[in-house]
OpenMM code with the backbone's topology and positions (N, CA, C; nanometers):
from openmm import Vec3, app, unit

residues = "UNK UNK UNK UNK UNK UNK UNK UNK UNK UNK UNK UNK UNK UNK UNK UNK UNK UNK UNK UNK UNK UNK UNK UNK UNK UNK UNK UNK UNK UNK UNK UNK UNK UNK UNK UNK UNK UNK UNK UNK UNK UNK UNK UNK UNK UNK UNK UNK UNK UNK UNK UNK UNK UNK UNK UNK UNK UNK UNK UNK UNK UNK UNK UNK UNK UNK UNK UNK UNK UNK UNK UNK UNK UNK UNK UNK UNK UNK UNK UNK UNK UNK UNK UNK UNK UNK UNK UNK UNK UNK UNK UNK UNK UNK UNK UNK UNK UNK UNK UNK UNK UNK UNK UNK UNK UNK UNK UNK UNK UNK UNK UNK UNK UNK UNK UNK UNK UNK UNK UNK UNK UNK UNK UNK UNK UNK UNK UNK UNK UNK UNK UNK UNK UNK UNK UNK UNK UNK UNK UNK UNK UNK UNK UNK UNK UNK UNK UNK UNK UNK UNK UNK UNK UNK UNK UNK UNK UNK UNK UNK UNK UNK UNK UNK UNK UNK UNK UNK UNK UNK UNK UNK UNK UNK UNK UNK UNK UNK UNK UNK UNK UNK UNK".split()
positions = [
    Vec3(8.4007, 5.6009, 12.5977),
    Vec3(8.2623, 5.6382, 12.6171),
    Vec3(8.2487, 5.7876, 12.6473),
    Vec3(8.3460, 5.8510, 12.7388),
    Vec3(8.3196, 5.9741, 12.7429),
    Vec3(8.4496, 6.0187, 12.6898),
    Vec3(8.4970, 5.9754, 12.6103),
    Vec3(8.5981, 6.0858, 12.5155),
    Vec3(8.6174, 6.2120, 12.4716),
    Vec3(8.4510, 6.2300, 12.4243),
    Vec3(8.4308, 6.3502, 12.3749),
    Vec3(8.4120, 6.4236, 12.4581),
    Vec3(8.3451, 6.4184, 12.5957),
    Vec3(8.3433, 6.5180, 12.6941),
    Vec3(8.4950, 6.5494, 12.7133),
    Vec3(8.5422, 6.4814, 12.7630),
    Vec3(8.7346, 6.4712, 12.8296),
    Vec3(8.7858, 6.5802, 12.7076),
    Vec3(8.7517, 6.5731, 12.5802),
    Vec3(8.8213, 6.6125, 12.4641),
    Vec3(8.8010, 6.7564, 12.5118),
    Vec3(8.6542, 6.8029, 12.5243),
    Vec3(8.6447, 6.9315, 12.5245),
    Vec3(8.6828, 7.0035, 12.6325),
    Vec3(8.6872, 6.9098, 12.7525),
    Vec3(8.7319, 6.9991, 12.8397),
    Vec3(8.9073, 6.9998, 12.8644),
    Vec3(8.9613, 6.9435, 12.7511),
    Vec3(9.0715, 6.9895, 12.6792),
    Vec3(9.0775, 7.0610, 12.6068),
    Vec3(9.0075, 7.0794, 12.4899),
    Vec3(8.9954, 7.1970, 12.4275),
    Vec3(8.9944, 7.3672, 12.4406),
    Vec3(8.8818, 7.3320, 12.5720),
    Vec3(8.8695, 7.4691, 12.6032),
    Vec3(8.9026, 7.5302, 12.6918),
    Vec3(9.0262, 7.4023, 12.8068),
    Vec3(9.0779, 7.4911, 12.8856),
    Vec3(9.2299, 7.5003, 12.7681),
    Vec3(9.2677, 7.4312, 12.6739),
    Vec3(9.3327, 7.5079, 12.6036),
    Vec3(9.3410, 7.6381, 12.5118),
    Vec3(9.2234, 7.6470, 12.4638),
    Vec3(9.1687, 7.7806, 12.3975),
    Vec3(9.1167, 7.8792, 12.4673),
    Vec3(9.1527, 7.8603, 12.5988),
    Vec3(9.1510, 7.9489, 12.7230),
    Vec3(8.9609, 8.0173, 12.7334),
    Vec3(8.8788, 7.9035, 12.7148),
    Vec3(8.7336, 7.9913, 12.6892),
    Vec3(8.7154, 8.0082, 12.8341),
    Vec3(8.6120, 8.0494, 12.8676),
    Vec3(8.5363, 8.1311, 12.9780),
    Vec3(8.5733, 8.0062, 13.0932),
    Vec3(8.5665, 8.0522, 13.2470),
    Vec3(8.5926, 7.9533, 13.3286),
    Vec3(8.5026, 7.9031, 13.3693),
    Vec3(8.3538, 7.9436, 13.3269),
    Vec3(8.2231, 7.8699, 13.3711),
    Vec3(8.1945, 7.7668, 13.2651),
    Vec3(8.2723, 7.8242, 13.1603),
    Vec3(8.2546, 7.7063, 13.0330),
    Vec3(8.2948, 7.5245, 13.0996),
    Vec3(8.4435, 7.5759, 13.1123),
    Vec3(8.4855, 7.4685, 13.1733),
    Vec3(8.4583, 7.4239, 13.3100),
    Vec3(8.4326, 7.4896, 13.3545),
    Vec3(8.3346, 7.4301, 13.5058),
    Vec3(8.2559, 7.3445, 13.4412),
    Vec3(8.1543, 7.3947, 13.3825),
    Vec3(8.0205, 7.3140, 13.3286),
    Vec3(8.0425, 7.1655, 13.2764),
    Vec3(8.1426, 7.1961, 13.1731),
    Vec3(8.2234, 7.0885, 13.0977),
    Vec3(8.2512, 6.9879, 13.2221),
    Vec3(8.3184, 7.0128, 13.3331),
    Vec3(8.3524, 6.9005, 13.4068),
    Vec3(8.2913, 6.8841, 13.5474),
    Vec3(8.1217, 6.9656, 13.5439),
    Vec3(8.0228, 6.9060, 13.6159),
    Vec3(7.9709, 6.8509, 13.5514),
    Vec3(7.9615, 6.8530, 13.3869),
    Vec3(7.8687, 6.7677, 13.3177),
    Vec3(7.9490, 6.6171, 13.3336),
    Vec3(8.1078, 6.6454, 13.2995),
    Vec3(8.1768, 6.4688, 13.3363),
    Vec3(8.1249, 6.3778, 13.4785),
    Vec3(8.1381, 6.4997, 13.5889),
    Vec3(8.1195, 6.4388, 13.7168),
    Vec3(7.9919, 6.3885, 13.7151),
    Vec3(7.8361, 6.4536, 13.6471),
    Vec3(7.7165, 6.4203, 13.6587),
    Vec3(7.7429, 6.2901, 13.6356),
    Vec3(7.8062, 6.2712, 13.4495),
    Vec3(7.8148, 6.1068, 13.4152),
    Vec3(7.8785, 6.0179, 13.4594),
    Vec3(7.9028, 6.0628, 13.6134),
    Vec3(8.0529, 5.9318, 13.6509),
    Vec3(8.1533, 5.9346, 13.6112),
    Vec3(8.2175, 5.9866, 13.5060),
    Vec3(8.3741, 6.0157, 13.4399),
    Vec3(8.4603, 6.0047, 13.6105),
    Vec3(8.5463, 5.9496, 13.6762),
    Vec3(8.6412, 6.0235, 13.7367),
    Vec3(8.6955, 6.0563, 13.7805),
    Vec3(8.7185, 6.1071, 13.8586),
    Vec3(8.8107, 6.2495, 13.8988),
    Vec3(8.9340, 6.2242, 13.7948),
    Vec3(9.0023, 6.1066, 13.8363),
    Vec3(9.1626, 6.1001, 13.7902),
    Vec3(9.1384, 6.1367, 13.6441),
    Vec3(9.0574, 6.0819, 13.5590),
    Vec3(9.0135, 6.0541, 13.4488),
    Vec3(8.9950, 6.1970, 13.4012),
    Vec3(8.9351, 6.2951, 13.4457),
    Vec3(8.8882, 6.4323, 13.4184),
    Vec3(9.0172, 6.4692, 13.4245),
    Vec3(9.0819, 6.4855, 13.5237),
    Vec3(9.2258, 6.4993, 13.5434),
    Vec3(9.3213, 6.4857, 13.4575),
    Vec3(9.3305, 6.3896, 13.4225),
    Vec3(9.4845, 6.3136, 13.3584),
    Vec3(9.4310, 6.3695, 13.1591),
    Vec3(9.2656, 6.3216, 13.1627),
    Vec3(9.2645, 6.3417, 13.0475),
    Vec3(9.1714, 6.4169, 12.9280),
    Vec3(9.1409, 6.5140, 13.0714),
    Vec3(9.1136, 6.6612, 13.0020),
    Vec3(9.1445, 6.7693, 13.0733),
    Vec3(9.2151, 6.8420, 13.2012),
    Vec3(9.2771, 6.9328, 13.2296),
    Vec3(9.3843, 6.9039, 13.2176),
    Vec3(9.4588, 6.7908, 13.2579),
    Vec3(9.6432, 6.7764, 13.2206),
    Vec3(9.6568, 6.8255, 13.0845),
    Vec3(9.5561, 6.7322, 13.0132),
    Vec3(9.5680, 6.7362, 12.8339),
    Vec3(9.5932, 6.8890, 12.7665),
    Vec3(9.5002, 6.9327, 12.8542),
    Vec3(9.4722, 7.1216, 12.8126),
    Vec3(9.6100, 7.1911, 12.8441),
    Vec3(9.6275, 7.1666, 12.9908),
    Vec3(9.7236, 7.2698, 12.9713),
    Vec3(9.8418, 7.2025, 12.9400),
    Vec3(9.8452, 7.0705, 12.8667),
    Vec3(10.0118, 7.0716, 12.8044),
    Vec3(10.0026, 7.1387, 12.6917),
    Vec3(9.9042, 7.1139, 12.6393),
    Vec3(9.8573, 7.2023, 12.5125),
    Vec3(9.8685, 7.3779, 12.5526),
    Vec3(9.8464, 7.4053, 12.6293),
    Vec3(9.8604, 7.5648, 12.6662),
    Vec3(10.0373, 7.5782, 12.6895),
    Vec3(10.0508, 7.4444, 12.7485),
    Vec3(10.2459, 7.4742, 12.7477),
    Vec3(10.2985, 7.4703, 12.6102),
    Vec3(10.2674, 7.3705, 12.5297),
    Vec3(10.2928, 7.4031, 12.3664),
    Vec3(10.3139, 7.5685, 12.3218),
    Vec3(10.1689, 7.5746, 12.3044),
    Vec3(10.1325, 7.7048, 12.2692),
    Vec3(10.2579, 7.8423, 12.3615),
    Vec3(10.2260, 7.8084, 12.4556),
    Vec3(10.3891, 7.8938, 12.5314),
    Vec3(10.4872, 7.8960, 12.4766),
    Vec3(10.5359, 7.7604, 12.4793),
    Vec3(10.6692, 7.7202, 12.4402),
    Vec3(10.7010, 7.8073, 12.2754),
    Vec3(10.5838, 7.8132, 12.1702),
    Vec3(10.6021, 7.8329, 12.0454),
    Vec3(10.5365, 7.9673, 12.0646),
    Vec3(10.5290, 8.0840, 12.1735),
    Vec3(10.4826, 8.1746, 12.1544),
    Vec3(10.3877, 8.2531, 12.0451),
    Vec3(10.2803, 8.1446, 12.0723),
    Vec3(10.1794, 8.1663, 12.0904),
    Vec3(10.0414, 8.2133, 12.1565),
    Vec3(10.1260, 8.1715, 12.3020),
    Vec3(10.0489, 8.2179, 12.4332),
    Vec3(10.1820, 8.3325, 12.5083),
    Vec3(10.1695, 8.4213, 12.5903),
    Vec3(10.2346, 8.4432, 12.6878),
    Vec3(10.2300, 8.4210, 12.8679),
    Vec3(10.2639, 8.4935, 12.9257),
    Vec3(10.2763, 8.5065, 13.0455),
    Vec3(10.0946, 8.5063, 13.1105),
    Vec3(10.0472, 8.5960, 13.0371),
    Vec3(9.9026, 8.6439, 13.0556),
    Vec3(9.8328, 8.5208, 13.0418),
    Vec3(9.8341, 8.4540, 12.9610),
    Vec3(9.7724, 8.3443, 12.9046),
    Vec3(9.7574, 8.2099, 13.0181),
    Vec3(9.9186, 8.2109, 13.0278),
    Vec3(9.9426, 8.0992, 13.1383),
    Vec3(9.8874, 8.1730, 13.2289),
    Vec3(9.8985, 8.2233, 13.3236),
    Vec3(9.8334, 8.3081, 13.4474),
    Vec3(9.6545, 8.2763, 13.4067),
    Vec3(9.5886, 8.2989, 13.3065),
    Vec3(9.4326, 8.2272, 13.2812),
    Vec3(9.4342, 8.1406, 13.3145),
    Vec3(9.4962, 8.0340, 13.2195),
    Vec3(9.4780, 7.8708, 13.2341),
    Vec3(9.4469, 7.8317, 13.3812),
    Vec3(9.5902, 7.9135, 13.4303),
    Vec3(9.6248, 7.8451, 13.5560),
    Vec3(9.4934, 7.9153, 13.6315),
    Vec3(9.4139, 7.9962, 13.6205),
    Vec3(9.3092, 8.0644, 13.6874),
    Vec3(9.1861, 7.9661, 13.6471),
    Vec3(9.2118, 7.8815, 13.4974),
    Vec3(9.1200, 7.8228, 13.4764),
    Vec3(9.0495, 7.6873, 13.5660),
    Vec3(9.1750, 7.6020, 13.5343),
    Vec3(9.2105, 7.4823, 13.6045),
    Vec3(9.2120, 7.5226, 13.7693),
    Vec3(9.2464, 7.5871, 13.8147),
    Vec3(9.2173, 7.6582, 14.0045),
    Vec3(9.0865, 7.6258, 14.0138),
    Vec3(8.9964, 7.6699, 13.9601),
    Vec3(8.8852, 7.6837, 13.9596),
    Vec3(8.7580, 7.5297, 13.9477),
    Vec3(8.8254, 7.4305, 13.8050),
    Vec3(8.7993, 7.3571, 13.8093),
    Vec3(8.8178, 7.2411, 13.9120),
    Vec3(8.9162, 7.2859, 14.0078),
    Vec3(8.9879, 7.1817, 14.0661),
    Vec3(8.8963, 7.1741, 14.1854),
    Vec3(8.8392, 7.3257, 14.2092),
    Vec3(8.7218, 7.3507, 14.3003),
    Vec3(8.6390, 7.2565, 14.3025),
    Vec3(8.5578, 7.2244, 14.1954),
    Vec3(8.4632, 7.1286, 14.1916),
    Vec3(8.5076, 6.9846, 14.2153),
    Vec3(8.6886, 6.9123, 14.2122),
    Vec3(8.6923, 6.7877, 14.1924),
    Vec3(8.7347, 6.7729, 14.3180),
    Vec3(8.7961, 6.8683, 14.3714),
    Vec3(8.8697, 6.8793, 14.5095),
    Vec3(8.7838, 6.7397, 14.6164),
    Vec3(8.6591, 6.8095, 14.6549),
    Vec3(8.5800, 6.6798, 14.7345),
    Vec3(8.5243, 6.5788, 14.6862),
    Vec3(8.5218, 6.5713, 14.5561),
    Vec3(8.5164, 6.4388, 14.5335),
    Vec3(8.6152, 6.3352, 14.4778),
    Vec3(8.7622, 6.4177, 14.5113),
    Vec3(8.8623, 6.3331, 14.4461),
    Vec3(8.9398, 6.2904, 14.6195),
    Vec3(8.8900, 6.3344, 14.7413),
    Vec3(8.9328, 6.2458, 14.8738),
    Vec3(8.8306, 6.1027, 14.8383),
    Vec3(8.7464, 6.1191, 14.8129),
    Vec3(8.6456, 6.0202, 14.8068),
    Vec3(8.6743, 5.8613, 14.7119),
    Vec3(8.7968, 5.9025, 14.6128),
    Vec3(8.7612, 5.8215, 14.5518),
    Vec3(8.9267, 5.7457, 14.5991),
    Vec3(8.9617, 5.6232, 14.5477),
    Vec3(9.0615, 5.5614, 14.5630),
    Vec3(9.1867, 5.5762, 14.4929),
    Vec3(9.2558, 5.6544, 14.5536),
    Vec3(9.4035, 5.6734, 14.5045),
    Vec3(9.5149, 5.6146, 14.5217),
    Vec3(9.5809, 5.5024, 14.4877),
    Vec3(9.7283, 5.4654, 14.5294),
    Vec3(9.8323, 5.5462, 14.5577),
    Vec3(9.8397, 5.5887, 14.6986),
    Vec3(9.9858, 5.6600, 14.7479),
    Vec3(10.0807, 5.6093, 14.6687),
    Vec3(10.1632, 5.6684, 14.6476),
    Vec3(10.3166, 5.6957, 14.5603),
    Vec3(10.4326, 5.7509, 14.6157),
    Vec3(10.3882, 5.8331, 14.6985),
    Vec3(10.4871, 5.8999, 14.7844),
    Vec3(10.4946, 6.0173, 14.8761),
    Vec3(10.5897, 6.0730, 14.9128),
    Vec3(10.5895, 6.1998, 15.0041),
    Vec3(10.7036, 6.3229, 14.9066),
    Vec3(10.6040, 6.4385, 14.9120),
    Vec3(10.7110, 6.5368, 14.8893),
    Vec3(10.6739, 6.6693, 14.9703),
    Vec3(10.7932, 6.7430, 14.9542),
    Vec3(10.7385, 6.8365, 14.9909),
    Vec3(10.7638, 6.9907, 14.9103),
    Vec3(10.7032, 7.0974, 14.8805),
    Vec3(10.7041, 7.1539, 14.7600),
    Vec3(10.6565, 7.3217, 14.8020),
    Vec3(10.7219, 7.4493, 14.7679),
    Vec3(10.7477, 7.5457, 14.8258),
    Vec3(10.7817, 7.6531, 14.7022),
    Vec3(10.6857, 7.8012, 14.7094),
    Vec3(10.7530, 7.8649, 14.6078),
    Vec3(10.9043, 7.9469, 14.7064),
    Vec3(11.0040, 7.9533, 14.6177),
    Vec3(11.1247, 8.0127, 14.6803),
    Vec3(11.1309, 8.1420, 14.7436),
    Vec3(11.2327, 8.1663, 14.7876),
    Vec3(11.2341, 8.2491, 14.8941),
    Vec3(11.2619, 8.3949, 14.7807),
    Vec3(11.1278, 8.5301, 14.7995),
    Vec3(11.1874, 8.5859, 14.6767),
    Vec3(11.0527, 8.6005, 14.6107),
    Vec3(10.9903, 8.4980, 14.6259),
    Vec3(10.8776, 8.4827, 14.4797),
    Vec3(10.7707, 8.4580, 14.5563),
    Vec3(10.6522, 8.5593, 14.5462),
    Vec3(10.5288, 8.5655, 14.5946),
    Vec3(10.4269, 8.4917, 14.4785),
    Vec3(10.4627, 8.3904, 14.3741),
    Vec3(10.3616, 8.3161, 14.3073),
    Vec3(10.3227, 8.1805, 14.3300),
    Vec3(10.1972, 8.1495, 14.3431),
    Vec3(10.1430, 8.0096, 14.3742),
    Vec3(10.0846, 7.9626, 14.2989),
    Vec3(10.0406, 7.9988, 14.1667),
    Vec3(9.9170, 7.9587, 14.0738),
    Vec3(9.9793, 7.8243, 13.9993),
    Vec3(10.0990, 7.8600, 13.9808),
    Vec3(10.1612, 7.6925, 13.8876),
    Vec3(10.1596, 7.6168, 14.0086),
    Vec3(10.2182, 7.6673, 14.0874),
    Vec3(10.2765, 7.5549, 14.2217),
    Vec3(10.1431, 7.4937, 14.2972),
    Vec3(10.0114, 7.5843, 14.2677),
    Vec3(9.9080, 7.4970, 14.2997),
    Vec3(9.8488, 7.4265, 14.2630),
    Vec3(9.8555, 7.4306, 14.1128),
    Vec3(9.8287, 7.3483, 14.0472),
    Vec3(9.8883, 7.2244, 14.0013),
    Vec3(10.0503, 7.2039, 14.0300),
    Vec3(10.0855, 7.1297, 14.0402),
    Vec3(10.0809, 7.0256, 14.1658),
    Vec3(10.0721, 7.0982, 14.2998),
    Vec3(9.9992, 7.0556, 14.3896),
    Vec3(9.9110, 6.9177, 14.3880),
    Vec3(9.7594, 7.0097, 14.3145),
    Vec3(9.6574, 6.9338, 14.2742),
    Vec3(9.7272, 6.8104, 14.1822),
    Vec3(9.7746, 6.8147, 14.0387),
    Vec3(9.8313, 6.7307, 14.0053),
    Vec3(9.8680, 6.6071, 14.0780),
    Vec3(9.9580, 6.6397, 14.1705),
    Vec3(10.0493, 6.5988, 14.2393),
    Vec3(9.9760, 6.4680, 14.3589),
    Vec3(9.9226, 6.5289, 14.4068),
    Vec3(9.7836, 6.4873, 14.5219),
    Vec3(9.7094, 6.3901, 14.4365),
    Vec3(9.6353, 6.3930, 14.3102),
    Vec3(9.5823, 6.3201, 14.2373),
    Vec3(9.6515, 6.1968, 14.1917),
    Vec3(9.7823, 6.2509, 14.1838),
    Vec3(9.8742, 6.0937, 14.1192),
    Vec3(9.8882, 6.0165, 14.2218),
    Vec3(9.8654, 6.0351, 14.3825),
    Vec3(9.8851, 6.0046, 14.4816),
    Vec3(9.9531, 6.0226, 14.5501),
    Vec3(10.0406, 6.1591, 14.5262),
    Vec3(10.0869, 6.1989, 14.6328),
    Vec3(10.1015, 6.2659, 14.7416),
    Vec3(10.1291, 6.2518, 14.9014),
    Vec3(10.1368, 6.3285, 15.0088),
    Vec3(10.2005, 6.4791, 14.9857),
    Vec3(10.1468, 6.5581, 14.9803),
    Vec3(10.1928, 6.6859, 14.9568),
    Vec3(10.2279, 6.7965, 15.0971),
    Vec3(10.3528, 6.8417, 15.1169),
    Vec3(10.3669, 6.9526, 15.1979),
    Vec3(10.3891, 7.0601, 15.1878),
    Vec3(10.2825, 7.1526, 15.1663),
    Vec3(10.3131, 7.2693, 15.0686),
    Vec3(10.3381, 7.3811, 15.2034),
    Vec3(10.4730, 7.4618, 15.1608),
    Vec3(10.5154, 7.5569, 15.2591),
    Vec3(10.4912, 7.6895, 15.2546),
    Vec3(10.3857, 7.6868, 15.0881),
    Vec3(10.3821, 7.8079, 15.0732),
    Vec3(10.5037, 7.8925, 14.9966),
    Vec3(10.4649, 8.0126, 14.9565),
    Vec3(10.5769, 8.1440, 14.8966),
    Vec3(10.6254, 8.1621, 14.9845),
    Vec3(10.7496, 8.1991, 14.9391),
    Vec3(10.8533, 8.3252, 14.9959),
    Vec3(10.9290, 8.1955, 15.0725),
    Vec3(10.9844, 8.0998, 15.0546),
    Vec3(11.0260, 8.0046, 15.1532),
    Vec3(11.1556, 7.9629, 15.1681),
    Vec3(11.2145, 8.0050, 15.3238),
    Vec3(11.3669, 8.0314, 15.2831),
    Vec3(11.4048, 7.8658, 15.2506),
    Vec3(11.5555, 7.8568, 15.2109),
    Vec3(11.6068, 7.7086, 15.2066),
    Vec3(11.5885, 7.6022, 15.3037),
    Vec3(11.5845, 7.6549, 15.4597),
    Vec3(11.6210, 7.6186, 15.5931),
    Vec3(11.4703, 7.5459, 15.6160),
    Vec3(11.3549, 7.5859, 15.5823),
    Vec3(11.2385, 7.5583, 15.5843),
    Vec3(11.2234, 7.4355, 15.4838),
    Vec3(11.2532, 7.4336, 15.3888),
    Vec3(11.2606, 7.3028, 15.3093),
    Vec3(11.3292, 7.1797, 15.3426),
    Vec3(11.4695, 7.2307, 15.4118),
    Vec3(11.5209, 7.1550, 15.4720),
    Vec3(11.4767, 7.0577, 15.5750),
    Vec3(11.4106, 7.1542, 15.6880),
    Vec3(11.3759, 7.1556, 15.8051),
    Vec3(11.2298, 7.0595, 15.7845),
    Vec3(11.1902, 7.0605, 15.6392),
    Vec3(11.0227, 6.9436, 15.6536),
    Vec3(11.0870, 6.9100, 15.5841),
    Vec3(11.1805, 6.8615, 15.5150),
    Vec3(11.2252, 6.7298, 15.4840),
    Vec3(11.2684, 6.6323, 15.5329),
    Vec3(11.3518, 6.6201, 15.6637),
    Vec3(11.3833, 6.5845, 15.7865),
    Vec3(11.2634, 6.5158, 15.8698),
    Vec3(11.2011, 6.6326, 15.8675),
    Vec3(11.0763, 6.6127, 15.9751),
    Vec3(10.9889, 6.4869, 15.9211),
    Vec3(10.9853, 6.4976, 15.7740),
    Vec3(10.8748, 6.4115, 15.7447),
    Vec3(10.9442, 6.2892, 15.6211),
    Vec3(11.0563, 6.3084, 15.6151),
    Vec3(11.1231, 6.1716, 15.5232),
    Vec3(11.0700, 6.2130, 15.4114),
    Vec3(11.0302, 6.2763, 15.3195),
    Vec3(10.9682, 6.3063, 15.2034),
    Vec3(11.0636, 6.2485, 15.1124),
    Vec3(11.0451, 6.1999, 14.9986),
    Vec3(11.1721, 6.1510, 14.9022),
    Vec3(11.2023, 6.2459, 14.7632),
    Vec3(11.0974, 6.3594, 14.8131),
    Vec3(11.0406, 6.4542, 14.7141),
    Vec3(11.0535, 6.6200, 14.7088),
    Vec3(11.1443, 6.6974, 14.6628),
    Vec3(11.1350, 6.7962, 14.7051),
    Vec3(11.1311, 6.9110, 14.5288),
    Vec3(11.0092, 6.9621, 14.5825),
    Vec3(10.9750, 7.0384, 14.4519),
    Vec3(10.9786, 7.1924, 14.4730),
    Vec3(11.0830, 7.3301, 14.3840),
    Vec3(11.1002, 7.4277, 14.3977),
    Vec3(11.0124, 7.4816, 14.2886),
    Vec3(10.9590, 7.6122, 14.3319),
    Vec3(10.8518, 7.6913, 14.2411),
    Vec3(10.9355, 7.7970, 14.2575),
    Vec3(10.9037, 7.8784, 14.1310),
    Vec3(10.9596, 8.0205, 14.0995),
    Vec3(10.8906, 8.0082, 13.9519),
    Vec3(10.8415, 8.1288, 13.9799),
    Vec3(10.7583, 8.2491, 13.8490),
    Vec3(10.8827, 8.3239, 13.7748),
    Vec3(10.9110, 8.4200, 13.8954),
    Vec3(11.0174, 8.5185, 13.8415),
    Vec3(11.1620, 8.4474, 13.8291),
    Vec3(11.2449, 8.4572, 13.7340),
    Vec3(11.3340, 8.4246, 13.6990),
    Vec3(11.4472, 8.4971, 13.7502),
    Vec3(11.4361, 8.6151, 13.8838),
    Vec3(11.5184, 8.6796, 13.9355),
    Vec3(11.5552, 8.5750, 14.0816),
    Vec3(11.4540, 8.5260, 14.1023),
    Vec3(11.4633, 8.4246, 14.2009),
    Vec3(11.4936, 8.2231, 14.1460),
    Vec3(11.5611, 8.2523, 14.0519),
    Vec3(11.5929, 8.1258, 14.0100),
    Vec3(11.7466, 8.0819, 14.0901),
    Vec3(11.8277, 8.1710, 14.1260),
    Vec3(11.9224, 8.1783, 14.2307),
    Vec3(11.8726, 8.1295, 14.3349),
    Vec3(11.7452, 8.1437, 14.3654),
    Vec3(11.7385, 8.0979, 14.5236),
    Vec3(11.6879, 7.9686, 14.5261),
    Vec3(11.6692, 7.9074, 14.4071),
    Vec3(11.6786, 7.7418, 14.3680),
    Vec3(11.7638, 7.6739, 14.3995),
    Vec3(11.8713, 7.7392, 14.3175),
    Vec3(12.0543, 7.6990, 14.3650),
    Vec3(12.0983, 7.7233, 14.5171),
    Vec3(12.0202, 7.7863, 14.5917),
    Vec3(12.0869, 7.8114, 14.6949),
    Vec3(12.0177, 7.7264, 14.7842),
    Vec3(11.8957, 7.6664, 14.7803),
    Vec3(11.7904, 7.5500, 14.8355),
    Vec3(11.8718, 7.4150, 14.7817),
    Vec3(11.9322, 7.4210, 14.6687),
    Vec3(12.0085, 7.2570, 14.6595),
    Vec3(12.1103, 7.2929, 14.7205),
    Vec3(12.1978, 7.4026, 14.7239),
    Vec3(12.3354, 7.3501, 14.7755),
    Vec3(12.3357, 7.3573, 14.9453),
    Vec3(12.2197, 7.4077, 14.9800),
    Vec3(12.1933, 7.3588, 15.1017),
    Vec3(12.1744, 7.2058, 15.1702),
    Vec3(12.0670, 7.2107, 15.0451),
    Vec3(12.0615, 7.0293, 15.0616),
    Vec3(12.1469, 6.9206, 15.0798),
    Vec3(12.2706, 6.9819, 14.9946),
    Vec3(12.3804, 6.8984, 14.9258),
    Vec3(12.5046, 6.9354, 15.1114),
    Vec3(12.4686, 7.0172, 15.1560),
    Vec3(12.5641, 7.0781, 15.2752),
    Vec3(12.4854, 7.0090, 15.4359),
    Vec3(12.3818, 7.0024, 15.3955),
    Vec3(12.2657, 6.9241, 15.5266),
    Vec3(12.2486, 6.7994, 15.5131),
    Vec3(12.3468, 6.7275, 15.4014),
    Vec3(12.3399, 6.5999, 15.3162),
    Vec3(12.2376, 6.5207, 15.3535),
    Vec3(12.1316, 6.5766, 15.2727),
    Vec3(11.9849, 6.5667, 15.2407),
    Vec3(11.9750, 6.5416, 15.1137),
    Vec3(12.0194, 6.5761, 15.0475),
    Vec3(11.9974, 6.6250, 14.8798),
    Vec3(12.0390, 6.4623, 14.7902),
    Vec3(12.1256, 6.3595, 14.8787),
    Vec3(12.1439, 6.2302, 14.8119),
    Vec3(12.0235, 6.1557, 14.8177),
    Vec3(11.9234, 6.2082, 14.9269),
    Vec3(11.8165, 6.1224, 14.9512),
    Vec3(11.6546, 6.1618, 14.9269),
    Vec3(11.6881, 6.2799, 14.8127),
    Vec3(11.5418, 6.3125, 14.7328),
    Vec3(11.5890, 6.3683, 14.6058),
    Vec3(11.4547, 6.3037, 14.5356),
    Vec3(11.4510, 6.3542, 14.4146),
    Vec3(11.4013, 6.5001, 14.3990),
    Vec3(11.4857, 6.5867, 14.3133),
    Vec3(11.4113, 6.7396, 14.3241),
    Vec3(11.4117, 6.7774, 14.2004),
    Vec3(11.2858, 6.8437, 14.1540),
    Vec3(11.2471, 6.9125, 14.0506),
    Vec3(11.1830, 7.0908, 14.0696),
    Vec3(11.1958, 7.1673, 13.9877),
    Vec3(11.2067, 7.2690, 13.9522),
    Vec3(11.1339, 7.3245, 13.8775),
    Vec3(11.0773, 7.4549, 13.8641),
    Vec3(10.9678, 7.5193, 13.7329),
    Vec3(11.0285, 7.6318, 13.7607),
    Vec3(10.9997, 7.6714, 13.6554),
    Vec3(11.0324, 7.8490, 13.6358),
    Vec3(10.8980, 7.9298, 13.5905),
    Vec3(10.8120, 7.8379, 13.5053),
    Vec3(10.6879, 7.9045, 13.5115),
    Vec3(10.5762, 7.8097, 13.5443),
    Vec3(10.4576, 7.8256, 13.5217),
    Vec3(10.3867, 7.7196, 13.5380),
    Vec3(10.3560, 7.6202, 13.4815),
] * unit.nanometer
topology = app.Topology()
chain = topology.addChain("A")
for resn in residues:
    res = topology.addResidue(resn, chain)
    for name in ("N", "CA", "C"):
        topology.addAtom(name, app.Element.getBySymbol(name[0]), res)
């Protein structure tokens, strides 16, 4: 029923149009009831895998992703309070940190959002975050989840140095951990 809305606001956060475009696009979903998860899963997820395509086959660059991700920030504005509201099945606990090194948050917040929407408890530590700190709320809070952010690829070392911590605080048998290098 609302396909075609969902479509476009895939479309055009893939064709990177204006960010009021897509605002509009997914106050017009929220007006019709579309949602949240639904807006979510299947017209901003949709977009920017499509913007990761387009990356991947350089088509887009660095600049590009840095929009999107400015795009979707923005949209998330509007779903933010009405996506506590609606009913989400918890899934789990993680906790998720850009590395120590790397002052970028725009993927890692958006994965965030993602993240929160699928139902999960999120502990975000923020940039620049040494290993010991990841460690240290993983412990604290049993998370089964531990997610590393890094932009710059000079700080992809300090990924490796957050697992083999893990693996030395023997922590690391008892979460699943995933990784980005961009957004």
């Amino acid at each position: 029923m609302h396909s075609d809305l969902l479509e476009q606001i895939a479309s055009s956060t893939c064709d990177l149009h204006e960010t009021s475009k897509v605002r509009k696009l997914v106050d017009r979903a929220l007006s019709k009831g579309v949602p949240v998860v639904k807006i979510i899963e299947d017209g901003i997820r949709r977009g920017l895998d499509c913007v990761g395509r387009r990356y991947e086959n350089s088509e887009y660059f660095l600049s590009e992703l840095l929009y999107a991700a400015s795009i979707v920030a923005d949209a998330f504005e509007l779903l933010k309070p009405r996506l506590r509201s609606e009913d989400v099945q918890k899934r789990g606990t993680m906790v998720l940190g850009t590395v120590k090194g790397d002052l970028h948050d725009i993927g890692k917040n958006i994965f965030k959002m993602l993240a929160e929407t699928s139902g999960f408890m999120v502990y975000d530590l923020g940039v620049d975050v040494e290993p010991e700190a990841f460690i240290q709320k993983l412990k604290e809070t049993g998370a089964q989840i531990i997610g590393l952010s890094a932009l710059l690829t000079t700080t992809t070392n300090e990924m490796k140095n957050t697992v083999d911590m893990l693996i030395q605080e023997r922590v690391r048998n008892k979460v699943k951990s995933s990784w980005a290098e961009t957004l």
